[in-house]
Structure formats: structure tokens, C-alpha cells
C-alpha positions as CSV (number, residue, x, y, z in Angstrom):
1,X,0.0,0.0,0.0
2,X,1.6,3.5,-0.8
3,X,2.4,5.9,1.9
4,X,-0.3,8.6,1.2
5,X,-3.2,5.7,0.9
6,X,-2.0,5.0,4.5
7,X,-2.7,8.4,5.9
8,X,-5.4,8.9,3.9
9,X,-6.6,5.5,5.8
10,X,-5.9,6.6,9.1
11,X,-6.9,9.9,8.7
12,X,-10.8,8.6,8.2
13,X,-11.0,7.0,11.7
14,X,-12.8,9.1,14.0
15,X,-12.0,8.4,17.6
16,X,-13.8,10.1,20.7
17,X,-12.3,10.4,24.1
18,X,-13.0,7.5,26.3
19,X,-15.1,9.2,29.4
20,X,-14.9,6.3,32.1
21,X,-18.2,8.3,33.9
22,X,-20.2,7.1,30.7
23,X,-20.0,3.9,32.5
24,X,-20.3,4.0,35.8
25,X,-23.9,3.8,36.0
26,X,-24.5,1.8,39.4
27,X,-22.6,1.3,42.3
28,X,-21.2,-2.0,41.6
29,X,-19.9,-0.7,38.3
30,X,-18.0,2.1,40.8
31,X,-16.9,-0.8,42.9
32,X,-15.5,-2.7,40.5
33,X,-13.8,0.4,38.7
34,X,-12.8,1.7,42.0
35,X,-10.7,-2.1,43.1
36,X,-8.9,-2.0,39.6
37,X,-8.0,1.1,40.2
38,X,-6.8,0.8,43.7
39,X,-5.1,-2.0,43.0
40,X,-3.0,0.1,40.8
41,X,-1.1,1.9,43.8
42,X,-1.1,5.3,42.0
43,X,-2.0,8.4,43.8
44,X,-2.4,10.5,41.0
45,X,-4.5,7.9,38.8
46,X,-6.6,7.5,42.3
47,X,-7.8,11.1,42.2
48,X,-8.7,11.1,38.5
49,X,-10.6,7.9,39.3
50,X,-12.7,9.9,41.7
51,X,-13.1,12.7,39.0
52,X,-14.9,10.4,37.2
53,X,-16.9,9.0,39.9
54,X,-18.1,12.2,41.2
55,X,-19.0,13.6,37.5
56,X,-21.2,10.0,37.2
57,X,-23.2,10.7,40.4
58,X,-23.7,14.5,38.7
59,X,-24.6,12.9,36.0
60,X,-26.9,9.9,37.9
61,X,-28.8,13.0,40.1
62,X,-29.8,15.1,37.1
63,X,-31.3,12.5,35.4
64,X,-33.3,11.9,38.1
65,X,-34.0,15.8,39.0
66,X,-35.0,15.7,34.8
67,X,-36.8,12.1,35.4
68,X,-38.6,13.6,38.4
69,X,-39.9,16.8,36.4
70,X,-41.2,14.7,33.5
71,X,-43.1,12.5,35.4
72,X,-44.8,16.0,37.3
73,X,-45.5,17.4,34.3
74,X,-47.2,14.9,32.8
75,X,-48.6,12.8,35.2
């Protein structure tokens, strides 16, 4: 394959950032992300863990302050 057919190739992919919050949708999902992670020894990994943990609960409470509107409005 020539060169430029190779960047041209790679070029196309489209990659998002992984967001480990996405994910950690219940509390054994936080467990078991939490164990790896701890498992790791790593101070600094550690606190981004619990970045991501605490922008999951954000993320877990307005959904249910959303879910909780809906449900007033039309019920």
C-alpha cells in the first residue's frame, strides 16, 4: 500500500475520548472500577478515578431531577 493511501486510511478513523463516567452507571460498576483502580497503587490515577466518579453521580442525580420533572408534568 503506498504511503499517502496510508494516511489517507488513518486519517478517516474518528476516535472520541474515552469518558470512564459514561459507564459508571450503578454502584457495583463504581466498585469494580474503584478495586482496579486501587489495586494500581497510584496516587495521582486515584484522584482522577474519583473525578470520574463524582462527575457520574452529577450525572446519575440530574437525570433523576430531569426524570422527576417529566413524570410531574405529565402525570
Amino acid at each position: 500500500m503506498e504511503a499517502k493511501a496510508i494516511i489517507k486510511a488513518k486519517s478517516a478513523i474518528k476516535l472520541v475520548p474515552f469518558d470512564a463516567a459514561r459507564y459508571l452507571t450503578d454502584d457495583a460498576a463504581v466498585a469494580e472500577y474503584m478495586t482496579a483502580i486501587l489495586k494500581a497503587d497510584d496516587a495521582h490515577l486515584l484522584l482522577l478515578t474519583l473525578r470520574d466518579v463524582a462527575r457520574a453521580q452529577v450525572s446519575v442525580f440530574q437525570l433523576t431531577r430531569y426524570s422527576a420533572l417529566v413524570n410531574s408534568l405529565t402525570g
